[in-house]
N, CA, C and O atoms as a CHARMM CRD file, in Angstrom:
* protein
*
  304
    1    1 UNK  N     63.51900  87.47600 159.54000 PROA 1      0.00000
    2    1 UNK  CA    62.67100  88.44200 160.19500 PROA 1      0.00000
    3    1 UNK  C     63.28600  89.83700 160.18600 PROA 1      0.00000
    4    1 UNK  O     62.51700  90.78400 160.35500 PROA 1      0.00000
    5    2 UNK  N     64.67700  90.08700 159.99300 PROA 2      0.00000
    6    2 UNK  CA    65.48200  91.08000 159.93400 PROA 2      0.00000
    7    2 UNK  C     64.80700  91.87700 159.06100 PROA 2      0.00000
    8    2 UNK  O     64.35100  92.98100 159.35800 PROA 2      0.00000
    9    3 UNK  N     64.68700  91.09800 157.46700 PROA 3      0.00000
   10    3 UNK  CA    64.20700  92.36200 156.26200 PROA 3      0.00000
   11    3 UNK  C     62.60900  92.36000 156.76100 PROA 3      0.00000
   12    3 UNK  O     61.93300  93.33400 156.42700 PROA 3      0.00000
   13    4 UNK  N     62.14500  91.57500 157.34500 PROA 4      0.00000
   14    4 UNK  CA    60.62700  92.16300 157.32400 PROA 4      0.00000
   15    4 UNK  C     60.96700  93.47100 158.37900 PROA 4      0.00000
   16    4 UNK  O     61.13600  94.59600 157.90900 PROA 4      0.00000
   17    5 UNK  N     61.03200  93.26500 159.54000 PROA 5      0.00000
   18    5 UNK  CA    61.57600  94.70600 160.86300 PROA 5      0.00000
   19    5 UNK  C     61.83800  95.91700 159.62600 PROA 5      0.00000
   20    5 UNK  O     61.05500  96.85700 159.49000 PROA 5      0.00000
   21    6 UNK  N     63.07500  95.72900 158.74800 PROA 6      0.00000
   22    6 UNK  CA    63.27000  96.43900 158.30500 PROA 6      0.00000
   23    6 UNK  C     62.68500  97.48600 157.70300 PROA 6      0.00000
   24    6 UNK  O     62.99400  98.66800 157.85500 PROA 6      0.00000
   25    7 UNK  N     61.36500  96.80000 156.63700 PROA 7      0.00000
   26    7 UNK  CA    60.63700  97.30900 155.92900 PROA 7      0.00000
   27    7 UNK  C     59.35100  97.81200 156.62700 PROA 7      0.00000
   28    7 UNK  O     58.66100  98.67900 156.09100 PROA 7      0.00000
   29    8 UNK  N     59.01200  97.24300 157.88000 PROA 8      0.00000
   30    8 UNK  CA    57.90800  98.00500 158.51300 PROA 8      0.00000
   31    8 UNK  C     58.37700  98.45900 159.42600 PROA 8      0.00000
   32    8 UNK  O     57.88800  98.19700 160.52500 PROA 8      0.00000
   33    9 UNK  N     59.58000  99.36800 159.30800 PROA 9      0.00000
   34    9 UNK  CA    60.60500 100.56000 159.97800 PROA 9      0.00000
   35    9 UNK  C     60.44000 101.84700 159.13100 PROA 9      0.00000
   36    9 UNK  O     60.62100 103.02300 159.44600 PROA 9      0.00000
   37   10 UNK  N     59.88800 101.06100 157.50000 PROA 10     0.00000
   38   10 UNK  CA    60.93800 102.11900 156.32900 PROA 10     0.00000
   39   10 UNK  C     61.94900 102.39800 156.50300 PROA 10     0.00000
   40   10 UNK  O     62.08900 103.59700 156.26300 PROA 10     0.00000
   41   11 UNK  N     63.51600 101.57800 157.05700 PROA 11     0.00000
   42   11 UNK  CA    64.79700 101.38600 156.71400 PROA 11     0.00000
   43   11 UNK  C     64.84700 101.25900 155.28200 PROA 11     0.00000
   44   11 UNK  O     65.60000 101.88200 154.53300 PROA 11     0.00000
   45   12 UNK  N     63.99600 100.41000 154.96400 PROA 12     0.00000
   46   12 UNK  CA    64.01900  99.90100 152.93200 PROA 12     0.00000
   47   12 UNK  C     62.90300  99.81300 152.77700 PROA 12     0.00000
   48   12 UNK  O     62.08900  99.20000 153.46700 PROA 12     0.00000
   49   13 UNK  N     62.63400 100.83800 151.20500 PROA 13     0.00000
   50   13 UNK  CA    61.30200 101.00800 150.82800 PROA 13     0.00000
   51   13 UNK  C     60.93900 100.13700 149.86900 PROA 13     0.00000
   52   13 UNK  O     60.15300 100.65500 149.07500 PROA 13     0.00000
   53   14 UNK  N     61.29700  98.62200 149.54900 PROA 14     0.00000
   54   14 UNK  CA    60.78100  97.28000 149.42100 PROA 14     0.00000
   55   14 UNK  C     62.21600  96.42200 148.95400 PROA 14     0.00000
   56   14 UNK  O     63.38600  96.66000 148.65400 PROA 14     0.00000
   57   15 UNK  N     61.18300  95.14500 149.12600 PROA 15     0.00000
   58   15 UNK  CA    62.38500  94.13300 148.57200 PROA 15     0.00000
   59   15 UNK  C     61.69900  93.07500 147.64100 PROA 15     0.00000
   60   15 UNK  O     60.48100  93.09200 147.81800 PROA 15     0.00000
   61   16 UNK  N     62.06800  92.23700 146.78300 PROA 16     0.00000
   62   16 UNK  CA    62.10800  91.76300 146.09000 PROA 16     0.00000
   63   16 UNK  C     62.76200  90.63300 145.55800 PROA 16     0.00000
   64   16 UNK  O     63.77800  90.57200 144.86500 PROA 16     0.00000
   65   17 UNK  N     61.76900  89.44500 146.13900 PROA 17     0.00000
   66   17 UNK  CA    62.39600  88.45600 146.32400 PROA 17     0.00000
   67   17 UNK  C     62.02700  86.66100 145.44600 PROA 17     0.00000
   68   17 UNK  O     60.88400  86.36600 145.09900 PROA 17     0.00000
   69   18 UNK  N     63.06700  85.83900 145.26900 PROA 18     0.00000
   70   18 UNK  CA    62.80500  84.72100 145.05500 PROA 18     0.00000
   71   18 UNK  C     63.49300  83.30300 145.53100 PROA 18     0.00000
   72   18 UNK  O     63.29200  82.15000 145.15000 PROA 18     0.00000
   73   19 UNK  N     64.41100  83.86600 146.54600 PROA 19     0.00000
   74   19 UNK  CA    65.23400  82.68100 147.06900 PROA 19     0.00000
   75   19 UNK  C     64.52600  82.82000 148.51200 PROA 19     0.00000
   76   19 UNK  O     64.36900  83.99200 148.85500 PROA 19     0.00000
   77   20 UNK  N     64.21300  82.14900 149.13600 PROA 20     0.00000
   78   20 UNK  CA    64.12800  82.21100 150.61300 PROA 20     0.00000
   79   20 UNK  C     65.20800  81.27400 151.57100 PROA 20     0.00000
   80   20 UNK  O     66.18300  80.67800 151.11400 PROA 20     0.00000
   81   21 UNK  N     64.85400  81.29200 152.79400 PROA 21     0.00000
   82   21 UNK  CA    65.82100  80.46400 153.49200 PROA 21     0.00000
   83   21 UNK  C     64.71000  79.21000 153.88800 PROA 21     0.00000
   84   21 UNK  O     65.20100  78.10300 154.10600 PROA 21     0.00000
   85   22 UNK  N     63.76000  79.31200 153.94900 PROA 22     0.00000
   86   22 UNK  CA    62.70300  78.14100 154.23700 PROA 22     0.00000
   87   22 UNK  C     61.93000  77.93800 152.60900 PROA 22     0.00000
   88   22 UNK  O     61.00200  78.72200 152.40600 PROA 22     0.00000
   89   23 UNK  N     62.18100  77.17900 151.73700 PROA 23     0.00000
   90   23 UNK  CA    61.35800  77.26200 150.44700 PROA 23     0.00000
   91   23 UNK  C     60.39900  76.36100 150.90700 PROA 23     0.00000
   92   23 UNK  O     60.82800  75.35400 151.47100 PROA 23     0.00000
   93   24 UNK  N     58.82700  76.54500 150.75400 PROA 24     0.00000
   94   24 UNK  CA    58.29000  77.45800 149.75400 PROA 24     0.00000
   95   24 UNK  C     58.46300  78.34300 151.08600 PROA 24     0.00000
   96   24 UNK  O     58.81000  77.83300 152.15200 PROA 24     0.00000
   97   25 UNK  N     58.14500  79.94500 150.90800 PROA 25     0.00000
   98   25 UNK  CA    58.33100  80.90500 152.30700 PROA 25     0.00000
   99   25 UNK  C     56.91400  80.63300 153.03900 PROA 25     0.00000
  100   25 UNK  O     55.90400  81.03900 152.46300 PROA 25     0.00000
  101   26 UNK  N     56.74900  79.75500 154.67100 PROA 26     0.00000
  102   26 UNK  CA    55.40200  79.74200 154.72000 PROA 26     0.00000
  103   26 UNK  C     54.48700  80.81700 154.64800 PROA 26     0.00000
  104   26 UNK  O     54.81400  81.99600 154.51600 PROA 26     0.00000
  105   27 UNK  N     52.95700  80.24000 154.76600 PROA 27     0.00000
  106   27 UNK  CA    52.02600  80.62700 154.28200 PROA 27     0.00000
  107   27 UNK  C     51.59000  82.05000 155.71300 PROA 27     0.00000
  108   27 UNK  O     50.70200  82.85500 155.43600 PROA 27     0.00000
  109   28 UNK  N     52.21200  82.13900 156.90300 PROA 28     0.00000
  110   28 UNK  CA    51.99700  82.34100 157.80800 PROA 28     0.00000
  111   28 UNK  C     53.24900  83.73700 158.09200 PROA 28     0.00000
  112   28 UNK  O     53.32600  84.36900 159.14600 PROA 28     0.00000
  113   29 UNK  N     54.10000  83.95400 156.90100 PROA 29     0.00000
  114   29 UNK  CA    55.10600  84.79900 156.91400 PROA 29     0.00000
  115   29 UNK  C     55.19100  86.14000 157.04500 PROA 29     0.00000
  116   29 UNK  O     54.53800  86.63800 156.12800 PROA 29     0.00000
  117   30 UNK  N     55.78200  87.16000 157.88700 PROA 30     0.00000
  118   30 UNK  CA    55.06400  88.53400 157.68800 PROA 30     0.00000
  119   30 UNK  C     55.11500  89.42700 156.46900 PROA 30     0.00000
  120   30 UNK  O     54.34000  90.35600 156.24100 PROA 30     0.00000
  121   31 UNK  N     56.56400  88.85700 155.38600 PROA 31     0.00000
  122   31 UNK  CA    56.69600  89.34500 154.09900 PROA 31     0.00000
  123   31 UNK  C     55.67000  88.93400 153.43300 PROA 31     0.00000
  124   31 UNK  O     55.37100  89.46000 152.36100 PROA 31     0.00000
  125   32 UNK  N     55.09900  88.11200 153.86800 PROA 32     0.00000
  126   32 UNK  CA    53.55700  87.20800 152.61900 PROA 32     0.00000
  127   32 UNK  C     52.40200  88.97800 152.97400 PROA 32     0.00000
  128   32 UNK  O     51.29500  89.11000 152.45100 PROA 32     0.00000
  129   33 UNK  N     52.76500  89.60800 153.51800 PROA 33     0.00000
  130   33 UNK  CA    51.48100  90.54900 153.86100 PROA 33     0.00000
  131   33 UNK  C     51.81800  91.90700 153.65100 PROA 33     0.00000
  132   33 UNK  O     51.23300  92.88700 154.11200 PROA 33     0.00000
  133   34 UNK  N     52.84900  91.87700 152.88700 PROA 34     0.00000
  134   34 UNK  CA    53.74900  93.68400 152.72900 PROA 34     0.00000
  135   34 UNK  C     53.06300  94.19300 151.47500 PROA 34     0.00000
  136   34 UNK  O     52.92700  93.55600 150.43000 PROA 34     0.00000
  137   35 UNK  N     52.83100  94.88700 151.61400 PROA 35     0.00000
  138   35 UNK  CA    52.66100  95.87600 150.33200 PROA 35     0.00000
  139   35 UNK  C     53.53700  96.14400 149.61000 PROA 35     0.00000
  140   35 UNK  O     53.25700  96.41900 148.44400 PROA 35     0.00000
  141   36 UNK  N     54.83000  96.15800 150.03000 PROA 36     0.00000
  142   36 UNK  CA    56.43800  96.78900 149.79100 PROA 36     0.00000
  143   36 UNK  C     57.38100  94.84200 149.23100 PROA 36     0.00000
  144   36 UNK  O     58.58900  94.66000 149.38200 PROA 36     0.00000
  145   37 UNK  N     56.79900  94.18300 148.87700 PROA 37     0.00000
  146   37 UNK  CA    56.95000  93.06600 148.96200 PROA 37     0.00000
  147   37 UNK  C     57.11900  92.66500 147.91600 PROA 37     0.00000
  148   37 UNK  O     57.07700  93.79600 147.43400 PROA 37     0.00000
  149   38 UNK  N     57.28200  92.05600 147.07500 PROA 38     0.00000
  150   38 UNK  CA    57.48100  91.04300 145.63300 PROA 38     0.00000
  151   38 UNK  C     58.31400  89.49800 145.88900 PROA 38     0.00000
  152   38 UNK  O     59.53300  89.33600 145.83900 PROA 38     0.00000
  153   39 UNK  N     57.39900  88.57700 146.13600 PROA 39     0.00000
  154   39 UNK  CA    57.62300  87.41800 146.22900 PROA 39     0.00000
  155   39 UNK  C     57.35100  86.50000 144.77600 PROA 39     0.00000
  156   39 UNK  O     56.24900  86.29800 144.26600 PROA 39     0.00000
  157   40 UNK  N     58.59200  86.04300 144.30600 PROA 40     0.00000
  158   40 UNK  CA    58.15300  84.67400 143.37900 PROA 40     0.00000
  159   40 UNK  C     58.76300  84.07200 143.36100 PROA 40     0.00000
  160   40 UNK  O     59.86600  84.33300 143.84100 PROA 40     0.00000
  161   41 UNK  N     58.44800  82.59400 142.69000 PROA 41     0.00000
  162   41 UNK  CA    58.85600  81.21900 143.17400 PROA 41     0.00000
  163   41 UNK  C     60.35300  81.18600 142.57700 PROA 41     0.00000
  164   41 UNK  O     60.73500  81.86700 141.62500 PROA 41     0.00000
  165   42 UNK  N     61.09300  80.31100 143.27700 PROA 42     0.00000
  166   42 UNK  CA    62.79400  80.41700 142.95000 PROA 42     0.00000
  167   42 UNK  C     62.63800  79.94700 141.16900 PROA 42     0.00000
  168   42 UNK  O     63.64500  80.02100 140.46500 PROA 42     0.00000
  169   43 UNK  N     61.63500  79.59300 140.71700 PROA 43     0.00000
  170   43 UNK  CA    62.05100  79.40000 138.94600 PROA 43     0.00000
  171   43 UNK  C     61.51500  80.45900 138.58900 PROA 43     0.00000
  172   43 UNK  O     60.74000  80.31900 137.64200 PROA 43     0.00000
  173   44 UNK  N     61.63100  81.51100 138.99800 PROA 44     0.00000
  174   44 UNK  CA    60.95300  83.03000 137.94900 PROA 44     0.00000
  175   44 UNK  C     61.87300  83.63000 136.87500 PROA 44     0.00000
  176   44 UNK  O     61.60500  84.40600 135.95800 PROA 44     0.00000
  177   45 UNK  N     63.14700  82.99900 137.27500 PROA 45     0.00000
  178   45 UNK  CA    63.82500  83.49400 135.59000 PROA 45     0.00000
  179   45 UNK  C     63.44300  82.73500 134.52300 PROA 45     0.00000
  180   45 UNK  O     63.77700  83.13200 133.40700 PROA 45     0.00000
  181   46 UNK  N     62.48400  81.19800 134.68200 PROA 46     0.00000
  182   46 UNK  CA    62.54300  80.57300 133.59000 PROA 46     0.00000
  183   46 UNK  C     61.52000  80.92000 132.70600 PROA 46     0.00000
  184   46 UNK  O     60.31400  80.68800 132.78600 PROA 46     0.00000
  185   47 UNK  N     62.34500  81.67300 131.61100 PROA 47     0.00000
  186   47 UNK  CA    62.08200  82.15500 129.99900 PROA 47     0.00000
  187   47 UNK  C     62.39900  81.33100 129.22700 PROA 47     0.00000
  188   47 UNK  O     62.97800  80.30500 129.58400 PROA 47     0.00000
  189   48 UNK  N     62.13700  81.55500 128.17300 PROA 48     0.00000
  190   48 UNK  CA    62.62400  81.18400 126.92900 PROA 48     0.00000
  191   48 UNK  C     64.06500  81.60200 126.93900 PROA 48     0.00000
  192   48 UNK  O     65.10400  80.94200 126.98700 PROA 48     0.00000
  193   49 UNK  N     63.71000  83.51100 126.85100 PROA 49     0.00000
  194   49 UNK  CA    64.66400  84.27700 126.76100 PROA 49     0.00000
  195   49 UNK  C     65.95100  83.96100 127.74600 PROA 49     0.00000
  196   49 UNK  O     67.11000  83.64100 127.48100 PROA 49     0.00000
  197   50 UNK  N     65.28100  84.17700 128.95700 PROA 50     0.00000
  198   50 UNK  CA    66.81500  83.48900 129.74800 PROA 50     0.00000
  199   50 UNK  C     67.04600  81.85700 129.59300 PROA 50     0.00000
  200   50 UNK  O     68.01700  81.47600 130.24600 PROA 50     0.00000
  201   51 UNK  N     66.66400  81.27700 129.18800 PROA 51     0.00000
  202   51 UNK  CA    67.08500  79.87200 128.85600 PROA 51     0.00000
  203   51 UNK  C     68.03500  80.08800 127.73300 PROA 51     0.00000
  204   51 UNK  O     69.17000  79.62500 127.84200 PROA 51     0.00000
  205   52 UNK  N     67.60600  80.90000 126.40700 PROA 52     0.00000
  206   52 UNK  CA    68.86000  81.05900 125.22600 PROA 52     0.00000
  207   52 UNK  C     70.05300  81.64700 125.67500 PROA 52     0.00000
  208   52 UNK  O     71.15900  81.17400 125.41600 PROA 52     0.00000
  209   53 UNK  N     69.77900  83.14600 126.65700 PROA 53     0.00000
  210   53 UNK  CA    70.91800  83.68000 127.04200 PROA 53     0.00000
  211   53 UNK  C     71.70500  82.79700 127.57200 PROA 53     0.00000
  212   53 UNK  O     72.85600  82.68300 127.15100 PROA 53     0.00000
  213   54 UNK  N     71.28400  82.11100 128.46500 PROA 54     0.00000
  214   54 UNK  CA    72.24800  81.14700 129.17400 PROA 54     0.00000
  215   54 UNK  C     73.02800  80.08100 128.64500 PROA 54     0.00000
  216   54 UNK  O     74.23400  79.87500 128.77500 PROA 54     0.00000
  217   55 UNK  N     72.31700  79.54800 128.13900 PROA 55     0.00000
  218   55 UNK  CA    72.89300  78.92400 127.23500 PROA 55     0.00000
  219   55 UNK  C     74.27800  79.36500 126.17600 PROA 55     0.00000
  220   55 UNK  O     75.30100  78.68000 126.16700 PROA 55     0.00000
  221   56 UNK  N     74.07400  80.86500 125.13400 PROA 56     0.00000
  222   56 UNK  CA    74.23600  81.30900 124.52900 PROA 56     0.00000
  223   56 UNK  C     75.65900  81.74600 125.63700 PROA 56     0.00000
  224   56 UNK  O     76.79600  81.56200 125.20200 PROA 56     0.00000
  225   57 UNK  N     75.49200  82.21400 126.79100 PROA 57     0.00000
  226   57 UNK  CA    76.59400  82.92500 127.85600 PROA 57     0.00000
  227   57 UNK  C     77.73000  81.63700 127.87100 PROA 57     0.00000
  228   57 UNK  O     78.92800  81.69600 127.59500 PROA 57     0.00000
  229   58 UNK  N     76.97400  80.54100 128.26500 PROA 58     0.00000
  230   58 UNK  CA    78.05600  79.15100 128.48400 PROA 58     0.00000
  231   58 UNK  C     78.72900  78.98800 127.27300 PROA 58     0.00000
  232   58 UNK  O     79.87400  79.42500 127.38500 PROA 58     0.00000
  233   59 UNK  N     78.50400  78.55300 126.18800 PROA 59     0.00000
  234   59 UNK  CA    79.23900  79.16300 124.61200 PROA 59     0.00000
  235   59 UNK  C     80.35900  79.71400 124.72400 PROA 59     0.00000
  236   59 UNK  O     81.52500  79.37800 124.51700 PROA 59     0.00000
  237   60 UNK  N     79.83200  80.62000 125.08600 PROA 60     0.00000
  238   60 UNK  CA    80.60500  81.92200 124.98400 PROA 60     0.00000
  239   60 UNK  C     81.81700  82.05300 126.06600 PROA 60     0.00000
  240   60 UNK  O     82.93600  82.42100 125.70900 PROA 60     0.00000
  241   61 UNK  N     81.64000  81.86300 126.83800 PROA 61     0.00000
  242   61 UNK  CA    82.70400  81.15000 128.12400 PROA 61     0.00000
  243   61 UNK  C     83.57000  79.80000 127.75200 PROA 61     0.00000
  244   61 UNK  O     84.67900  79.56600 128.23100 PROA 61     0.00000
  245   62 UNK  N     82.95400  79.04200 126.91800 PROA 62     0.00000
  246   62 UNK  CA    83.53300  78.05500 126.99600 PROA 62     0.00000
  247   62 UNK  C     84.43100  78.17100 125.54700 PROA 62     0.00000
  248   62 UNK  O     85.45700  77.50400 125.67900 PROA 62     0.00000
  249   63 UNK  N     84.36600  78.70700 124.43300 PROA 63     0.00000
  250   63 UNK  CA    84.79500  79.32800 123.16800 PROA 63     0.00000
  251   63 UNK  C     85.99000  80.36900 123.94300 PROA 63     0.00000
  252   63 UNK  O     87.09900  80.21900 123.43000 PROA 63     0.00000
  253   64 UNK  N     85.94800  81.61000 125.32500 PROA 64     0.00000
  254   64 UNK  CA    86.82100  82.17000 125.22500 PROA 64     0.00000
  255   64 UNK  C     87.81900  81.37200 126.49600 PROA 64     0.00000
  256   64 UNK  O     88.92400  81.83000 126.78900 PROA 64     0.00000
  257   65 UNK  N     87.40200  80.47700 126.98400 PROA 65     0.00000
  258   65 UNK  CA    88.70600  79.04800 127.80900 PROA 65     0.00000
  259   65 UNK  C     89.85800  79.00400 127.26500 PROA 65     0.00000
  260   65 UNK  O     91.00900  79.31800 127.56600 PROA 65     0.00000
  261   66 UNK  N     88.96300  78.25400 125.83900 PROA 66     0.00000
  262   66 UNK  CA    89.54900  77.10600 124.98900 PROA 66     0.00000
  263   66 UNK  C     90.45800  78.36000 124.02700 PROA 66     0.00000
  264   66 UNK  O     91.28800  78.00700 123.19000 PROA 66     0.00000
  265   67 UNK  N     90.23200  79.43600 124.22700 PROA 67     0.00000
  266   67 UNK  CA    90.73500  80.54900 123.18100 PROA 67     0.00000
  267   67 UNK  C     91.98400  81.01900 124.16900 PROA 67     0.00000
  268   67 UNK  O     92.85100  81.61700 123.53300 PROA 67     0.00000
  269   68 UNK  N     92.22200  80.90000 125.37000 PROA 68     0.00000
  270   68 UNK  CA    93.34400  81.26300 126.84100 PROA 68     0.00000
  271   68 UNK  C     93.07500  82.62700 127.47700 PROA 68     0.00000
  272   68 UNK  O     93.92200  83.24300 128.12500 PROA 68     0.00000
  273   69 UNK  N     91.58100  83.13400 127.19600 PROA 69     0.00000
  274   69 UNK  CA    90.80100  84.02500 127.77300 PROA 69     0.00000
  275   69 UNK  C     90.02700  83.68200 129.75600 PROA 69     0.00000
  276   69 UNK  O     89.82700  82.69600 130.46500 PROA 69     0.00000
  277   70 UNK  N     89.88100  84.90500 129.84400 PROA 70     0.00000
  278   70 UNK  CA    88.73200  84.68700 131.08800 PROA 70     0.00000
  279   70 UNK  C     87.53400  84.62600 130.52700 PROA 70     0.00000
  280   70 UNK  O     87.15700  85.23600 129.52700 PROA 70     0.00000
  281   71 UNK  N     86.79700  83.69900 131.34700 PROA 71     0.00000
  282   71 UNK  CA    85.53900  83.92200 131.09900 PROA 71     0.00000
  283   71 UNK  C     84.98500  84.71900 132.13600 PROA 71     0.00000
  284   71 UNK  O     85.34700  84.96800 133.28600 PROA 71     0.00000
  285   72 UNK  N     83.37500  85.27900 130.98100 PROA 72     0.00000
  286   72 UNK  CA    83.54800  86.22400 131.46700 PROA 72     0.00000
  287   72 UNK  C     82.24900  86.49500 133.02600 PROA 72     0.00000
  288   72 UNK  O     81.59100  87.43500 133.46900 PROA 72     0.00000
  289   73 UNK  N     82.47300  85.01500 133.37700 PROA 73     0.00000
  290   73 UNK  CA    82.34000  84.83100 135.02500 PROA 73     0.00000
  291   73 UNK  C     82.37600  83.42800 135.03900 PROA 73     0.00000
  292   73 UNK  O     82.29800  82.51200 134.22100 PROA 73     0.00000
  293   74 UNK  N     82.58800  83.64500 136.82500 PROA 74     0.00000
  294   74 UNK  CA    82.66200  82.57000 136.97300 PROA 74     0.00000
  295   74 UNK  C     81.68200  81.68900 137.69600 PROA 74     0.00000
  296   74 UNK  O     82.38200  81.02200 138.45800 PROA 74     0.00000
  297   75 UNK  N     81.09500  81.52600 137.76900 PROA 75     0.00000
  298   75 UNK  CA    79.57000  81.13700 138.32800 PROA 75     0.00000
  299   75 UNK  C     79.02700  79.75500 138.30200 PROA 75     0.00000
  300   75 UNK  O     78.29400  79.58400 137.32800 PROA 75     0.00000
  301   76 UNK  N     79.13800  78.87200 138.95200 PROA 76     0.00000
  302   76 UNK  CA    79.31800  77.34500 138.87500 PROA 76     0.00000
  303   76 UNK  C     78.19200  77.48300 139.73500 PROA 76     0.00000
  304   76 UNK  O     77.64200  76.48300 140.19700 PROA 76     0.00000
């Protein structure tokens, strides 16, 4: 309820979101009614495109391990 207050303060002139703390965010929510708002479902990165990158990123992490590099995150 914090970022909604927020945004119908104009503290922040929107947010943009896909993780919530209650999934799905109910239907009854005051962010469901913002103008300043962008809600989508927690699979909105799934592309094609981000499916290769990712893929293509793990590779690439796992090629500079095995090489006595960092990868280049760490993100489990």
């Amino acid at each position: 309820m914090a970022l909604a207050e927020a945004l119908a303060a104009g503290k922040l002139a929107g947010a943009g979101l896909d993780v919530h703390e209650e999934e799905p965010l109910p239907t009854d929510h005051p962010l469901r009614d913002m103008h300043n708002v962008i809600i989508t479902p927690h699979s909105a990165f799934y592309t094609e495109e981000a499916v290769e990158g990712a893929r293509r990123q793990t590779c690439e992490n796992i090629v500079r391990i095995f090489n006595g590099k960092e990868p280049f995150n760490r993100v489990v």
